[in-house]
C-alpha positions in Angstrom: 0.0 0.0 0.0 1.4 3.4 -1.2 2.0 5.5 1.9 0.5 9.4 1.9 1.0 11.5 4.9 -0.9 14.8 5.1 1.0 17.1 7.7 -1.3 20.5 8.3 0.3 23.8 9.4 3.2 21.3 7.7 5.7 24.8 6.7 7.9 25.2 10.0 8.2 23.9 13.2 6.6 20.8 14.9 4.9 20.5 11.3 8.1 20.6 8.6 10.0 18.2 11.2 7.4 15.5 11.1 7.1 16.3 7.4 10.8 15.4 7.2 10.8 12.5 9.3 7.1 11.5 7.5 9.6 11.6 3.7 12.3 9.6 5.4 10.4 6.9 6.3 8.8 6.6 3.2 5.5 8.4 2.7 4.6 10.9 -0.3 3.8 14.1 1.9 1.2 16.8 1.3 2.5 19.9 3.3 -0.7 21.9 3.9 -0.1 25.8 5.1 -2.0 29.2 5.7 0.1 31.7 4.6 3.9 30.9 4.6 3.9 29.4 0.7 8.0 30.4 0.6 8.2 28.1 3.5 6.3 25.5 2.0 7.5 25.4 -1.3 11.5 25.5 0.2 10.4 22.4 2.3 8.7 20.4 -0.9 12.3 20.9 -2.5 14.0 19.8 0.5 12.2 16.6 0.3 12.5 15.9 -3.2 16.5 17.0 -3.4 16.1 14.5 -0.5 14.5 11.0 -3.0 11.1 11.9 -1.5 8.4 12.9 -3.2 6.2 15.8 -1.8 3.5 18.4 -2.8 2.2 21.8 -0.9 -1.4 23.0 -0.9 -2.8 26.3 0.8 -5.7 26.1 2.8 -7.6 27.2 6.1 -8.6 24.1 8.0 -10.8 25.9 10.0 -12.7 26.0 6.4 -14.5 23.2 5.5 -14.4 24.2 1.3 -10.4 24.5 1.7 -10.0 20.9 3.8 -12.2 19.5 1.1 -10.0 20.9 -1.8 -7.0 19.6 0.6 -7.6 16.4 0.4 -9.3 16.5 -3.0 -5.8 17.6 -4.5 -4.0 15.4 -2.4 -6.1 12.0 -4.1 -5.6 13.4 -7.3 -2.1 14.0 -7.2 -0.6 11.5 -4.8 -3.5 9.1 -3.9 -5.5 8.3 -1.1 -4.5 9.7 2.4 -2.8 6.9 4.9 -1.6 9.0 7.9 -2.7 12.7 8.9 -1.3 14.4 11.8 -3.1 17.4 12.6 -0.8 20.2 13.6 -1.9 23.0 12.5 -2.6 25.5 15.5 -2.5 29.9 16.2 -1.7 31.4 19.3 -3.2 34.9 20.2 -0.8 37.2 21.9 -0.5 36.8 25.8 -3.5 38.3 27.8 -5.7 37.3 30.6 -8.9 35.6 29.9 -11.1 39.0 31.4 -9.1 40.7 28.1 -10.3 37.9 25.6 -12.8 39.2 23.4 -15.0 36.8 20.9 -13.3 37.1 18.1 -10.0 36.0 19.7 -11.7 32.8 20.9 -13.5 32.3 17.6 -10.3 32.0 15.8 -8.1 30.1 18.2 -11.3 27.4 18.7 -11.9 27.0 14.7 -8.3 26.2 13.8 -7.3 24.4 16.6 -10.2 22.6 17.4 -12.4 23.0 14.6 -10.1 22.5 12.0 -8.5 19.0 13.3 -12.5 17.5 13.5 -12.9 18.7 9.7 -9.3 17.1 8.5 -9.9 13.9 11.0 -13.2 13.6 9.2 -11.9 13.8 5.5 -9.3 10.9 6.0 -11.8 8.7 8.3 -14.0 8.7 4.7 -10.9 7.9 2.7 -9.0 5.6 5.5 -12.1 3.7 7.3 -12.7 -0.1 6.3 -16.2 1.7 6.4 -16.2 3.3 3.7 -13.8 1.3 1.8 -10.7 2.6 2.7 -7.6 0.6 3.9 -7.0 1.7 7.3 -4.3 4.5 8.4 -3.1 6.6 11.4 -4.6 10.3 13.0 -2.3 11.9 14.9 -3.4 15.1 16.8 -0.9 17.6 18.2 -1.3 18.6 21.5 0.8 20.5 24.3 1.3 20.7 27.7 -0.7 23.6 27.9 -4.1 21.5 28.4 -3.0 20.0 31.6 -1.4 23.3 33.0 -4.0 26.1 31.9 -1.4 28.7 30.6 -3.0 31.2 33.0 -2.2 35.0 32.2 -1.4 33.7 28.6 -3.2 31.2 27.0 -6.3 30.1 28.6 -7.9 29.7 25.5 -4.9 28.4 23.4 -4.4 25.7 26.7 -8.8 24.7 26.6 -8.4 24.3 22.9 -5.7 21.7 23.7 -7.8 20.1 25.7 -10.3 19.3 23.5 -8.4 18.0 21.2 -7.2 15.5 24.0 -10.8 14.4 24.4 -11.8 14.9 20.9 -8.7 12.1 20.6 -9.6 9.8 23.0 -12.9 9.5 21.7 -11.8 9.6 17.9 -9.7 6.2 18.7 -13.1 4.6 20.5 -15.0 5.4 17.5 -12.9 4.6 14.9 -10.3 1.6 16.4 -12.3 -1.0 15.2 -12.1 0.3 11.3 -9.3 -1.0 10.0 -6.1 0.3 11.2 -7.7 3.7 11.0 -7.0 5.4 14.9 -6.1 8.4 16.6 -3.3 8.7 19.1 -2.1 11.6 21.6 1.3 12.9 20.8 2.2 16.3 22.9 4.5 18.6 22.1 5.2 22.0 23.3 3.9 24.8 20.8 
């Protein structure tokens, strides 16, 4: 089975490292990114100077249309996904909850929480014995934040964390018993 490996936020940091490390063990890797494209593209040649093989695609995964046209491009140009690890993530600058207005919240909660339920649902439908897939792996980035609350910083960054630790847990329940389609916790420090 031809191994695909969708990395999101996927330019820098946690993301571009697990890209790497995704290429060096053998997957074709879709680097999906908001804004940095430079990054993105630099990292794509990095992999294929590298023997790998690696495309980038733009996209909001807070936005259902762009995670649709994510992994639409991604099964026409490399196949169907195998592995996702859902890394995107945005912090807000540091401020006490009282400061937080709606907006803030709005924007940290859709890509960080809403956007790794809409990229965990695409690749269940592609993955899941279910619906005909083959199996494959979820991984959702998390941090050390949900367990310690980031107060007078990132209360909302930190609860956002937190759900995706539950929306994990029960990700794996539901979807374990598809194939070798699951979801596992990884933390990491963001």
């Amino acid at each position: 089975m031809r191994k695909i490996l969708i990395v999101t936020g996927g330019s820098r940091g946690i993301g571009a490292a697990t890209a790497r490390l995704g290429a060096a063990h053998g997957y074709a890797v879709c680097i999906n990114y908001l804004r940095n494209e430079a990054a993105a593209h630099a990292l794509v040649e990095e992999i294929k100077r590298a023997g790998g093989e690696a495309m980038a695609v733009a996209g909001d995964v807070g936005n259902a249309a762009d995670v649709a046209r994510l992994f639409a491009e991604v099964d026409r140009k490399l196949g169907p996904v195998t592995a996702l690890v859902n890394n995107a993530g945005i912090l807000e600058r540091q401020m006490r909850v009282e400061d937080m207005d709606a907006g803030r919240l709005r924007r940290v909660l859709t890509t960080n929480v809403i956007g790794s339920f809409l990229c965990a649902r695409e690749a269940i439908r592609r993955m899941s014995t279910r619906h005909g897939g083959r199996g494959g792996a979820i991984v959702n980035v998390s941090s050390a934040a949900a367990r310690l609350g980031s107060p007078n910083e990132y209360v909302d960054y930190a609860a956002a964390k937190g759900a995706i630790d539950t929306f994990t847990l029960g990700l794996a329940k539901e979807v374990a018993a598809e194939g070798r389609a699951s979801a596992s916790m990884r933390c990491a420090r963001a």
